[in-house]
N, C-alpha and C positions, 0 to 999 in steps of 0.2 A: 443526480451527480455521481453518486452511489456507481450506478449501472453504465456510467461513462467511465467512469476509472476501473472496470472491469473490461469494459470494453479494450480500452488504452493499453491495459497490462500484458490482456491474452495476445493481441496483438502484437507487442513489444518480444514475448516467446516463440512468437508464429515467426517472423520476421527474424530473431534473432538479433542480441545484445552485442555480437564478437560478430567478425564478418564468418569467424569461423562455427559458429554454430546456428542454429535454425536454417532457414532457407540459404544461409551461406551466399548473400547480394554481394559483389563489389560495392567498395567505399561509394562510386560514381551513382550508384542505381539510386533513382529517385525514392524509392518504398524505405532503402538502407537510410537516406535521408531525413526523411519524412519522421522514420524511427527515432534518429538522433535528437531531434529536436522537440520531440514529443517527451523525451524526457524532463521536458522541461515542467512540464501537468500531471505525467503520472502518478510517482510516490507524493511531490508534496500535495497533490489532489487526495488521496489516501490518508495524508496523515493531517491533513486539514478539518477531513471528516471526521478524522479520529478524537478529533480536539472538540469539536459541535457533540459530539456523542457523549462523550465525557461530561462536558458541561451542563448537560441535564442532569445529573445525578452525580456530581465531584464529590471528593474523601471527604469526607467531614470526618473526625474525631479520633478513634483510633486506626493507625495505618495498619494493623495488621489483619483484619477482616478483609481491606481491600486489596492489602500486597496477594491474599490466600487466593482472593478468588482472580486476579491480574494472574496470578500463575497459574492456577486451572486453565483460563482463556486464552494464556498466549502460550505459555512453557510447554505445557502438557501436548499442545498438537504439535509445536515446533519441535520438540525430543522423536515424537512417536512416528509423525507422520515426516519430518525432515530426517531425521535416522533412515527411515523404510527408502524415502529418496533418495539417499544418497546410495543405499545400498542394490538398490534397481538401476541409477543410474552406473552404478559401478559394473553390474554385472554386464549393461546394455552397449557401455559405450565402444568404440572402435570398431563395430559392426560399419555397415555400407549404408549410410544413410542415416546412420545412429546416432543417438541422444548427443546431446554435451559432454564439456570433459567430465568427469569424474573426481572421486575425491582421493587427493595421495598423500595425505599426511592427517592417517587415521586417528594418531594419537590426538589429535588436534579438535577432533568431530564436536561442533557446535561451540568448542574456545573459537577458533574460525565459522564463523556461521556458514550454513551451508544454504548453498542457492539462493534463491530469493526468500528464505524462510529468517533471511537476515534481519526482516522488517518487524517480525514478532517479538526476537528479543531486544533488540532497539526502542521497541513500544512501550516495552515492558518497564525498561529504563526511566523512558519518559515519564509513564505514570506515576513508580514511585519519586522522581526528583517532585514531579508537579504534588503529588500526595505531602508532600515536608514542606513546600513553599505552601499549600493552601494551609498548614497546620500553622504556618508564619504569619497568616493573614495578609502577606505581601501581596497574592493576586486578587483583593477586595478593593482596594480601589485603580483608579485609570492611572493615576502616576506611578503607584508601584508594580503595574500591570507591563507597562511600556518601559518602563526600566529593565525589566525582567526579560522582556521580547530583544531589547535594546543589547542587552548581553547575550542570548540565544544567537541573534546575526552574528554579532562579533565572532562567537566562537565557533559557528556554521561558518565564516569567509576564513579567518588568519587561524585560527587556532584545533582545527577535527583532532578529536584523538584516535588511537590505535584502532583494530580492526576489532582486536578481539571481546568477544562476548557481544558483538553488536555495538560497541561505543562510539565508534566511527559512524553508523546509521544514526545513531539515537542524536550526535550532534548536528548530524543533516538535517534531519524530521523536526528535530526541535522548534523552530519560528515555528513551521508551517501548523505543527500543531497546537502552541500558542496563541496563535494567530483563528483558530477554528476555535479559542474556546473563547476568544477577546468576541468575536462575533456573536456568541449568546450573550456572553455576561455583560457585554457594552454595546447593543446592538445600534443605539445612533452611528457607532461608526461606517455604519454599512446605508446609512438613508441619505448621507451629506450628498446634495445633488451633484457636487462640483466633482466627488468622487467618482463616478461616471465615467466622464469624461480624461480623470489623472490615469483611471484604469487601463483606458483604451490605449490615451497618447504616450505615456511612460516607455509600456512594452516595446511600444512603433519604435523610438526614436531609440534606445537602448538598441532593437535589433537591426535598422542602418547605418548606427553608428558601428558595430558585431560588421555588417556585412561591407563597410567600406574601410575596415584597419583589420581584419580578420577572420579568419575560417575561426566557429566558435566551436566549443569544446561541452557540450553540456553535459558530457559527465564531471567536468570539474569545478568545484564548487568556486564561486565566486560572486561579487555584491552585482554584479548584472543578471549572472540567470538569478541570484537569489530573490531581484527587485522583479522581476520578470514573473518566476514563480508565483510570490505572494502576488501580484496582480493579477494572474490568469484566477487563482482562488478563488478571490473578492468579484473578479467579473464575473462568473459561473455563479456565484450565491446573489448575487446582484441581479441577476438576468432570471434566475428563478428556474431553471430549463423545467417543464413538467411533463415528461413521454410514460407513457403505461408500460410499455414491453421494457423498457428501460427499468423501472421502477421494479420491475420484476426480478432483471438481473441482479439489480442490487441488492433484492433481497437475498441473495444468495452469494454474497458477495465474500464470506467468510470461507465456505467451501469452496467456492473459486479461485479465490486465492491459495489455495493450501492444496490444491490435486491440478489445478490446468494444464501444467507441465506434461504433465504425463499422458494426457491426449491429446495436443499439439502435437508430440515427437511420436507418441504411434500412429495417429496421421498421418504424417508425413513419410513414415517406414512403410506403413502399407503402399501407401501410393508409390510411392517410387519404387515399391519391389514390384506392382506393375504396373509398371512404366510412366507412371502420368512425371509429365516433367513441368507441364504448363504452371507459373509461377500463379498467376490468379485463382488457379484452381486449388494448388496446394494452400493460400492462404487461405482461400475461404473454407474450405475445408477442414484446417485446422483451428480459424476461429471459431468454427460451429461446435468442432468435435470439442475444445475448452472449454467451453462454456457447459451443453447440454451433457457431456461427461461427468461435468465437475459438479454440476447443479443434483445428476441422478444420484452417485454414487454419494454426494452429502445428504441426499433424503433415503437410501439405500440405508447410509449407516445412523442416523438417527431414528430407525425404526426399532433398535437395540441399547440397552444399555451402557452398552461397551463400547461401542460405535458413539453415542452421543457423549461418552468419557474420551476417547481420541481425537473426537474436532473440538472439544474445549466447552460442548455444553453440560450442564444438569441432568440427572436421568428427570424423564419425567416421571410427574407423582403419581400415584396411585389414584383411579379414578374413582376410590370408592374414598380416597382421603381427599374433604374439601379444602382450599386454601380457607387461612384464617383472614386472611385480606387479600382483597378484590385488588388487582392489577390494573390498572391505567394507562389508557394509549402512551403516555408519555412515559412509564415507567418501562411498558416491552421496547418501546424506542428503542431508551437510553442502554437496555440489555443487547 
């Protein structure tokens, strides 16, 4: 699932968010299409996962061990490595073929999150709200769980707050990743047979009802794609998908997120500086180059201690210092 929402993302850069940036399709072109509506799986697929990851190893006891290391993981690459972005994309863009727009209101740099690195401080957000509600005890049991989800909708449909600092993200993500941690902690609700079938039929009739009263809008929030959303979720972890080369990308899912950009749009710069104009060639091209860019240059820089301090992990330990306890599939999981 992991390695499908990688998939989804590079994709969504290859293609291009604005008709004006990426491959630059008219609104009309099926691929521009195709993109708009996929929004509807991408981030809360992401922040779905993010909620199941969590939920193997939640804050217990004091929050600030785990606010420490939420900021090692999210802050620290979102500062170093969204800084360095914004400042490449500043240098790159207006060229002939060149990146997206740029940033112009520097004073602003990360109060306005920059690029898609919006989702890390959004994350971050989420973790410590949910880190104070689990010290509440409120998400222990199933009533005070769904109450808590029940107000996350609310305030994802009528109520988003501002942009800044990511709180605008953090109240999008919110269900979806409530929703990813209700599926560990309460996992009958994912085995109900009849749930299946609400998965399927929900979406369907939500998106004829969308296609016979209007052109939908899926970047704007609202309790149709919200409903739509969480049901693509639950059907994807219901359905079980299990692909190897898949599983692979996922594991790399961190560093792809955080570099893809920037080999998608040099991609697409070289090629068009000779000549290839073919649209299938350019996307495939670019989804290759995100991915296997994204994947080197994160095992490039985790051969360093500096490098594995700028994507958000731990230097490794000295291989003459033994761990004093043995790690656990379940515990590198949850890492």
């Amino acid at each position: 699932m992991r390695g499908l929402a990688c998939l989804l993302l590079v994709s969504y850069h290859v293609i291009g968010g604005d008709r004006d940036t990426g491959l630059r399709l008219p609104d009309e072109h099926v691929a521009a299409q195709i993109n708009d509506f996929l929004a509807l799986v991408r981030m809360p697929l992401f922040s779905f996962l993010s909620g199941m990851v969590y939920a193997l190893r939640p804050a217990r006891g004091d929050i600030g061990p785990f606010a420490a290391g939420k900021a090692r993981r999210l802050l620290v690459p979102m500062l170093v490595v969204g800084t360095g972005f914004a400042l490449l994309q500043a240098a790159m863009s207006g060229g002939s073929g060149g990146t997206n727009r740029g940033i112009t209101e520097w004073h602003l740099l990360h109060v306005i999150p920059v690029a898609h690195y919006w989702f890390l401080e959004s994350l971050f957000l989420i973790f410590m709200l949910t880190a104070i509600l689990e010290r509440s005890r409120v998400l222990d049991s199933a009533e005070g769980f769904l109450a808590v989800l029940l107000a996350a909708m609310l305030l994802h449909v009528w109520a988003p707050l501002p942009v800044y600092f990511g709180l605008n993200g953090a109240t999008f993500l919110l269900p979806f990743f409530l929703l990813g941690v209700a599926a560990r902690r309460f996992p009958t609700m994912t085995t109900n047979p009849r749930l299946a079938v609400a998965l399927v039929l929900v979406p369907v009739v939500l998106m004829l009802g969308w296609a016979a009263t209007q052109v939908p809008n899926p970047d704007a929030p609202g309790l149709e794609r919200l409903t739509v959303s969480l049901c693509a979720c639950l059907l994807l972890l219901r359905l079980g998908p299990a692909v190897r080369w898949l599983a692979f990308i996922g594991a790399w899912s961190f560093g792809i997120y955080l570099f893809h950009p920037v080999f998608t749009a040099a991609s697409r710069i070289v090629l068009k500086a000779v000549g290839v104009a073919d649209l299938p060639m350019l996307f495939t091209a670019g989804l290759i180059a995100g991915l296997i860019g994204s994947i080197a240059l994160t095992a490039a820089l985790g051969r360093w201690p500096w490098g594995r301090w700028m994507i958000g992990e731990r230097p490794q330990r000295a291989a003459s210092a033994p761990s004093p306890i043995r790690e656990s599939p379940r515990t590198t999981a949850a890492e």
